[in-house]
C-alpha positions, 0 to 999 in steps of 0.5 A: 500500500502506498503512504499518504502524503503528509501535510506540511505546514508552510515554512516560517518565511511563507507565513510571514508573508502572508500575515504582512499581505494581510496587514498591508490591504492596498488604500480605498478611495474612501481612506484617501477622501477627506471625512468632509469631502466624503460627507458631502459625497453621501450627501449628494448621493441621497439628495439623487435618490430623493430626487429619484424617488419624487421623480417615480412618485410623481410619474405614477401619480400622472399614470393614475391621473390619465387613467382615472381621465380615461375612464371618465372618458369611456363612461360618457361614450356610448359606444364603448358602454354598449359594448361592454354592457351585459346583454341578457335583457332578460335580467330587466323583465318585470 
């Protein structure tokens, strides 16, 4: 029967490395930034989505608009009602 191989740690140099590479994590935008500069950033960024946000509700709000005309429309056209009336007349019989 053949051996198992065995695990071998890394040697010492290896792990030292790796602990520096850990330590030494490369600078983000966000550490390079002033805190003022950055919280100026933030607060653009949520006057854009607020902005986004009031944009939506308000096209929503002029689709319910032009619905709402619409079948105030449709309920004065007479051909439309026709159309979509029910047709057992019977239902009216005295």
């Amino acid at each position: 029967m053949a051996k198992k191989a065995k695990y071998k740690p890394a040697s010492h140099s290896q792990q030292q490395q790796n602990k520096q590479s850990n330590e030494e994590k490369p600078a983000t935008l966000k550490d390079l930034l002033r805190p003022d500069v950055l919280d100026k950033l933030k607060g653009a960024a949520q006057e854009m989505k607020n902005a986004e946000e009031k944009r939506k509700a308000d096209l929503r709000k002029q689709e319910e608009e032009a619905r709402a005309a619409e079948k105030k429309r449709q309920e004065n056209d007479f051909e439309y009602l026709l159309n979509n009336s029910k047709m057992d007349w019977r239902n009216n019989k005295s």
